[in-house]
VONUTI-774128 format. One line per field, with one value per residue (C-alpha): x negated, y, z; residue in one letter. Coordinates in Angstrom, 3 decimals, padded with zeros to 6 digits. Example, Ala and Ser with C-alpha at 12.3 -4.5 7.8 and 13.67 -1.06 7.14 Angstrom:
c1: c(-012.300 | -013.670) $
c2: c(-004.500 | -001.060) $
c3: c(007.800 | 007.140) $
res: c(A | S) $
//
This chain:
c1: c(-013.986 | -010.609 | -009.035 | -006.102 | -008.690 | -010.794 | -007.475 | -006.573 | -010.220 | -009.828 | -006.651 | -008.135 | -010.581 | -008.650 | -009.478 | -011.039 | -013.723 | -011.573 | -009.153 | -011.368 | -013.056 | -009.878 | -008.278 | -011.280 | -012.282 | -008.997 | -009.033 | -012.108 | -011.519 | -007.952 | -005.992 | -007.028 | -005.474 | -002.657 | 000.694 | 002.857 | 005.089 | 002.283 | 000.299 | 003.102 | 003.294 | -000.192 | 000.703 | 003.608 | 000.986 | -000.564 | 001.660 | 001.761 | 000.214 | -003.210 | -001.585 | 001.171 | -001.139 | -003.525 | -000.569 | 000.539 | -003.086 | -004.399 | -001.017 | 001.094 | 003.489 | 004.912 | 006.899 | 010.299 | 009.448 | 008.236 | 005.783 | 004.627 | 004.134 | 001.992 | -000.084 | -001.371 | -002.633 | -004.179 | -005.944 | -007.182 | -008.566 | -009.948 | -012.510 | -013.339 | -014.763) $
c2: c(-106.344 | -104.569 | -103.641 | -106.312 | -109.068 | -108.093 | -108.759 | -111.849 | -113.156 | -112.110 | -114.291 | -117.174 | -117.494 | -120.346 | -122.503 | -125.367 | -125.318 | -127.554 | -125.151 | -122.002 | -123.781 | -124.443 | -121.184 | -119.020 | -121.212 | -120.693 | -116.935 | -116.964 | -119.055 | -118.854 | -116.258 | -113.378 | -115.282 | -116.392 | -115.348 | -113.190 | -115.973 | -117.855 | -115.414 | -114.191 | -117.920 | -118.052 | -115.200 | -116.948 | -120.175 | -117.763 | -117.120 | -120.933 | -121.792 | -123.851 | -127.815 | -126.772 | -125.865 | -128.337 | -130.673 | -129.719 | -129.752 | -132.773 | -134.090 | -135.395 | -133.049 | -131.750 | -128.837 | -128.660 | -124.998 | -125.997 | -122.448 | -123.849 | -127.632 | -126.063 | -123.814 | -126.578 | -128.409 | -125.254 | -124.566 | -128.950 | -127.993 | -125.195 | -126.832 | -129.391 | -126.011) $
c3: c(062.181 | 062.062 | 065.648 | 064.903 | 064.039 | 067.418 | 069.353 | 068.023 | 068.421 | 072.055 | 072.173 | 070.392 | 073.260 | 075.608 | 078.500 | 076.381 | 073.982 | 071.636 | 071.283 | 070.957 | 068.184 | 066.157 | 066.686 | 066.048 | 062.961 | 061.334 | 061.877 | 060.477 | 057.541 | 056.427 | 058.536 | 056.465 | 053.200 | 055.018 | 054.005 | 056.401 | 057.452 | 058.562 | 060.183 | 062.212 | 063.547 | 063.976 | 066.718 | 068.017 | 068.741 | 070.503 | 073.207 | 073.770 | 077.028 | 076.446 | 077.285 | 074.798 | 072.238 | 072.640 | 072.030 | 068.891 | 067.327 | 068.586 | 066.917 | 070.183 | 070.236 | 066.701 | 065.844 | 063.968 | 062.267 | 058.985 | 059.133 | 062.070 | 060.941 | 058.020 | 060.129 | 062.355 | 059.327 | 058.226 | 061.482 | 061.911 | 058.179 | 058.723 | 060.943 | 058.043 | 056.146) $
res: c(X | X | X | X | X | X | X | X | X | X | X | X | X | X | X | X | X | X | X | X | X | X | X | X | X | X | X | X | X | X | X | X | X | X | X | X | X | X | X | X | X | X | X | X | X | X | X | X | X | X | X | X | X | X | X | X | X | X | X | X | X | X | X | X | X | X | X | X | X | X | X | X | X | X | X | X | X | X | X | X | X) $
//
């Protein structure tokens, strides 16, 4: 594991077990093929404190950044792998 790829894992790692799941299953599964674009938003969801996030992936709150729109599909999919 790359030092980059230990600090993101660190940052996946969130108050809920939901979340934790879906972030650390899409850096596991996609975010290494992920284009730039979408891996720098996958850092910008990051920052995104945990009721914010949990939000946009459980699909209650949506995002007008199409980069963004995509990457939450990518990470609810990811889990389906």
């Amino acid at each position: 594991m790359t030092a980059e790829a230990g600090k993101l894992r660190w940052r996946c790692r969130r108050g809920a077990k939901e979340l934790d799941a879906l972030l650390t299953g899409y850096l596991d599964r996609r975010y290494a093929c992920a284009p730039p674009t979408q891996r720098a938003a996958f850092e910008r969801l990051l920052e995104l404190p945990d009721p914010d996030l949990l939000q946009l992936l459980l699909g209650t709150r949506s995002m007008d950044d199409p980069v963004v729109a995509d990457l939450i599909e990518q990470i609810r999919h990811a889990a389906d792998d």
